[in-house]
TORKOL-4160 file (C-alpha; in steps of 0.2 Angstrom, whole numbers, padded with zeros to 4 digits, m for minus):
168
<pt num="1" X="0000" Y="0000" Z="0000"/>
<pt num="2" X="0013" Y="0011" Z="0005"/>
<pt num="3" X="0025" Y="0009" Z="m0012"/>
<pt num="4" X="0009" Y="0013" Z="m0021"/>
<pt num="5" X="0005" Y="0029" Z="m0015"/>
<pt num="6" X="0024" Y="0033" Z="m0016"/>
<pt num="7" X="0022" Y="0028" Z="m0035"/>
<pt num="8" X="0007" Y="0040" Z="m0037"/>
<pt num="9" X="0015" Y="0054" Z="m0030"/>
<pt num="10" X="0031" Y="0053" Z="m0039"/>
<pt num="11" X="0020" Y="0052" Z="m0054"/>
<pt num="12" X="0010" Y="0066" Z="m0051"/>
<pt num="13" X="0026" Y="0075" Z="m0047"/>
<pt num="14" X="0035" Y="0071" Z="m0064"/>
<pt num="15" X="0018" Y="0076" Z="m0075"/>
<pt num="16" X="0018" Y="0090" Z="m0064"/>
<pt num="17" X="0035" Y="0094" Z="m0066"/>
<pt num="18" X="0032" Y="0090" Z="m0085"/>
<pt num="19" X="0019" Y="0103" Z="m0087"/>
<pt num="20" X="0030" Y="0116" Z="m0079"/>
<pt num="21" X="0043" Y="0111" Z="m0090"/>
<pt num="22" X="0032" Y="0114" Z="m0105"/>
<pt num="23" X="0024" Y="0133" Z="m0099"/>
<pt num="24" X="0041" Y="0138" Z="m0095"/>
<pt num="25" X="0048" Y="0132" Z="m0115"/>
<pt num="26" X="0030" Y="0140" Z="m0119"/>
<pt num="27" X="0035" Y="0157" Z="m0111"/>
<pt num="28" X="0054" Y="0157" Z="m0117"/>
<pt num="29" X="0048" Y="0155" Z="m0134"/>
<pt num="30" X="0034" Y="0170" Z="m0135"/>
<pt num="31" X="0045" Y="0180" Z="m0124"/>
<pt num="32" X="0061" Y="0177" Z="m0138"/>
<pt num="33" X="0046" Y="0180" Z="m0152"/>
<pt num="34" X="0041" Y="0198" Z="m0145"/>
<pt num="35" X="0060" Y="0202" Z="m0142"/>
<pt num="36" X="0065" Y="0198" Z="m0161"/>
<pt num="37" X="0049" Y="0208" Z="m0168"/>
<pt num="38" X="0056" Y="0222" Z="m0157"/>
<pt num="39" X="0053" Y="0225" Z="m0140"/>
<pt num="40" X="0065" Y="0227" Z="m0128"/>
<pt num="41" X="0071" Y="0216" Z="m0120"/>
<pt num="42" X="0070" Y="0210" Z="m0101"/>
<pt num="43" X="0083" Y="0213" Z="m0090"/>
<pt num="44" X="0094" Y="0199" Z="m0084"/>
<pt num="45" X="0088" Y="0191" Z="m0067"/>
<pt num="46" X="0097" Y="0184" Z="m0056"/>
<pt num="47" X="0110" Y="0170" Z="m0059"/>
<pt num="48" X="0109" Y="0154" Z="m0053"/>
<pt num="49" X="0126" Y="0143" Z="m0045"/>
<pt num="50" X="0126" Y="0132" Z="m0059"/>
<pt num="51" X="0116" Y="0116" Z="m0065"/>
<pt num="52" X="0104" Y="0108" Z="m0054"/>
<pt num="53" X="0086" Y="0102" Z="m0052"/>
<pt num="54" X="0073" Y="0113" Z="m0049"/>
<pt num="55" X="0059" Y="0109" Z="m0038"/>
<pt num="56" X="0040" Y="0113" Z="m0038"/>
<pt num="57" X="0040" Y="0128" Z="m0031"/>
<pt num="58" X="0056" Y="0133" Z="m0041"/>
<pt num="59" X="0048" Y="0131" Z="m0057"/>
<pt num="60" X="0033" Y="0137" Z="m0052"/>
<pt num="61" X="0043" Y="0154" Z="m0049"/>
<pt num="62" X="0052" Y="0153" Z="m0064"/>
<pt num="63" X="0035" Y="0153" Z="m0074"/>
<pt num="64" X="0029" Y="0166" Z="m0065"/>
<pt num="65" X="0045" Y="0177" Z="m0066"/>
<pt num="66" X="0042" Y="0172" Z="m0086"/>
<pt num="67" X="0026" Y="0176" Z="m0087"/>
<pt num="68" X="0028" Y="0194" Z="m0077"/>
<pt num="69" X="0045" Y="0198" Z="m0092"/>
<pt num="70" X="0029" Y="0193" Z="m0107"/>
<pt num="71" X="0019" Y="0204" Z="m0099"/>
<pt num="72" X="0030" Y="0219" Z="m0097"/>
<pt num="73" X="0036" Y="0216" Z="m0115"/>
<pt num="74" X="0020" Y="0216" Z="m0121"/>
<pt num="75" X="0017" Y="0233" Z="m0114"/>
<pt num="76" X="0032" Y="0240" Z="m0117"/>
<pt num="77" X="0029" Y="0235" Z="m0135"/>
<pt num="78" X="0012" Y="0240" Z="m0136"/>
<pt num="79" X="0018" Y="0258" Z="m0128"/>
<pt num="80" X="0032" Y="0260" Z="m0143"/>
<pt num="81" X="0020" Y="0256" Z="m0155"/>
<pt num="82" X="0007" Y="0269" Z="m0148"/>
<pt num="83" X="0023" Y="0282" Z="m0147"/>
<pt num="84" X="0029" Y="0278" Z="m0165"/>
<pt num="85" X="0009" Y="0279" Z="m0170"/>
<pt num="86" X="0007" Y="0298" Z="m0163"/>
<pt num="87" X="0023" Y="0301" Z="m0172"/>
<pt num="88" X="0017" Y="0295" Z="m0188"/>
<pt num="89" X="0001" Y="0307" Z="m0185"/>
<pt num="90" X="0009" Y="0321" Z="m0182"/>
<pt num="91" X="0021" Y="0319" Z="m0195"/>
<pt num="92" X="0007" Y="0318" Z="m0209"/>
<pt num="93" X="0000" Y="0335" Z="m0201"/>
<pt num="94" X="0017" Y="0341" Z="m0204"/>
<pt num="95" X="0018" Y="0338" Z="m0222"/>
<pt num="96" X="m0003" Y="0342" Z="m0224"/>
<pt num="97" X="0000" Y="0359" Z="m0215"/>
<pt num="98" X="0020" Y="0364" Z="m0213"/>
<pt num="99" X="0013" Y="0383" Z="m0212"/>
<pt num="100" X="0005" Y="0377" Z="m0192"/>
<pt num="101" X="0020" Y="0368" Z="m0188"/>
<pt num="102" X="0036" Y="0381" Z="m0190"/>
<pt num="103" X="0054" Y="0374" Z="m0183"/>
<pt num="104" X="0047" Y="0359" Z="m0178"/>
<pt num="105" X="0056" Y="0342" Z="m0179"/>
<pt num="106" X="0053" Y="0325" Z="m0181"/>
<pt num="107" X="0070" Y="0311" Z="m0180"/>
<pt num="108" X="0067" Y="0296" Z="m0188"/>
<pt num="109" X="0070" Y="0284" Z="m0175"/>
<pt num="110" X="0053" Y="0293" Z="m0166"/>
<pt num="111" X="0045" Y="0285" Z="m0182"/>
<pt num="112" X="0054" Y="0269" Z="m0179"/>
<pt num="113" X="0063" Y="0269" Z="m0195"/>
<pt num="114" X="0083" Y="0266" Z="m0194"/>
<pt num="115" X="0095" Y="0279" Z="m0199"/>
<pt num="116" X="0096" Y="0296" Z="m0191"/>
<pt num="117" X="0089" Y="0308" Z="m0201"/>
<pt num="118" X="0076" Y="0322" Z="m0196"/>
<pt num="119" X="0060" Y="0330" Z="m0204"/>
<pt num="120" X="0060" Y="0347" Z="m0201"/>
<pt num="121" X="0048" Y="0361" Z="m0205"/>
<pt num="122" X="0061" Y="0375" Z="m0212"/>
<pt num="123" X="0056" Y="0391" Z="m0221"/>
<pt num="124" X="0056" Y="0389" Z="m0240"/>
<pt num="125" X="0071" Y="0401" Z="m0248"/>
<pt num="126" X="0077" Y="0406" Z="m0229"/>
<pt num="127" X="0071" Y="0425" Z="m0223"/>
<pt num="128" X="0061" Y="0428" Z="m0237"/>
<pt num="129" X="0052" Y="0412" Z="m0237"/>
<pt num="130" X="0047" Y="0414" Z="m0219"/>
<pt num="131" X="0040" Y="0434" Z="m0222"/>
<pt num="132" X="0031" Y="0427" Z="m0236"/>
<pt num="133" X="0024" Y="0411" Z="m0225"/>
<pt num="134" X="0031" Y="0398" Z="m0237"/>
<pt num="135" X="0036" Y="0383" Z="m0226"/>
<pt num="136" X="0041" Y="0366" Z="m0233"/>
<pt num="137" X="0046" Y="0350" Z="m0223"/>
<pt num="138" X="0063" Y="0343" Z="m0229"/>
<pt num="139" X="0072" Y="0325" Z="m0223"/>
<pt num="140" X="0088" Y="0329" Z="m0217"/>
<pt num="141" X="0102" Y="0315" Z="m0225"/>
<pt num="142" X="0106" Y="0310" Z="m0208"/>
<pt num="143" X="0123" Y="0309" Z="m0201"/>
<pt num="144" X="0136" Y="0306" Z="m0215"/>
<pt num="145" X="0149" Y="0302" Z="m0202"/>
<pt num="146" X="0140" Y="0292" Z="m0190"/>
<pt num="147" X="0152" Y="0276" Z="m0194"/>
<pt num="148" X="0171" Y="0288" Z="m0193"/>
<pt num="149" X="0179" Y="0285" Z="m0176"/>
<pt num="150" X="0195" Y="0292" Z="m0170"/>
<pt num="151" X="0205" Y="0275" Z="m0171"/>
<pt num="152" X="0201" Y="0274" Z="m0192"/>
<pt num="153" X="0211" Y="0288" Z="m0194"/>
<pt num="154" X="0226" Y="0283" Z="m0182"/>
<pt num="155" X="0222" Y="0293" Z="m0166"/>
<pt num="156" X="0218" Y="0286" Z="m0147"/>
<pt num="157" X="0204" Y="0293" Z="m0140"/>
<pt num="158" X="0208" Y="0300" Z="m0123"/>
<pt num="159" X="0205" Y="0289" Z="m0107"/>
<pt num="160" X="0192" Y="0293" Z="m0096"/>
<pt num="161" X="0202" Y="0302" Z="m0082"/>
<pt num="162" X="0218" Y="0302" Z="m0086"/>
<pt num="163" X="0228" Y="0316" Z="m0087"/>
<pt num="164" X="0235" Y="0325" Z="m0104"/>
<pt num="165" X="0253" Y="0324" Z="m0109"/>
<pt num="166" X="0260" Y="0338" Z="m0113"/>
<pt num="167" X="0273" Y="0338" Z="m0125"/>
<pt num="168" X="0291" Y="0343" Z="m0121"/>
């Protein structure tokens, strides 16, 4: 009697452990799907001291700790795309009406698209243009130089702290 109420448990523990098992893969793999489509990603929690069995209640937290990252994900996501959205809006009332919206900017990365260019509501023809109320939006072309660093061209930058030499 007592060896089969031993065998039930263990087997209700292992199906329950294999149903963990499977929310937590479930988790991981909706979790690394909304990362790669863009959202950010979770931070890092807290490391283990290497391999070993997790209990129950161990996974059970895991599960937990996975669903709480899917769901702040999610909301981070869904707040980027809202962001990115309003941006879009506001960037079509730019280019419908540039006259109501003088000096203002828009970057690129607002919009969600790489690069880093800016719209930007300028007068047409500089002074004259803005007496005369004609405004046009125009796309800068971004940073040209966005990819030269000092070391391409042969020169250290300076260290955080340290004092300059002075040449004698």
């Amino acid at each position: 009697m007592l060896t089969l109420i031993q065998t039930t448990t263990r087997t209700a523990r292992r199906r329950a452990r294999a149903d963990l098992r499977a929310q937590i893969a479930r988790l991981e793999h909706q979790l690394a799907d909304a990362v790669m489509t863009g959202a950010p990603s979770p931070g890092p929690r807290g490391g283990r001291a290497g391999p070993r069995m997790l209990g129950l209640a161990e996974l059970e937290a895991e599960r937990d700790a996975l669903s709480a990252d899917l769901a702040t994900v999610r909301a981070a996501a869904a707040a980027t795309a809202d962001a990115q959205e309003a941006a879009r809006r506001r960037l079509e009332a730019m280019l419908a009406r540039p006259r109501e919206h003088r000096f203002a900017r828009l970057a690129l990365a607002d919009l969600g698209e790489p690069g880093c260019g800016v719209y930007m509501v300028r007068p047409r023809l500089g002074l004259i243009g803005m007496l005369a109320g004609w405004w046009q939006v125009k796309l800068s072309s971004g940073c040209p130089l966005a990819d030269f660093t000092l070391t391409q061209i042969g020169i250290r930058p300076p260290v955080a702290g340290a004092t300059p030499r002075v040449a004698a």
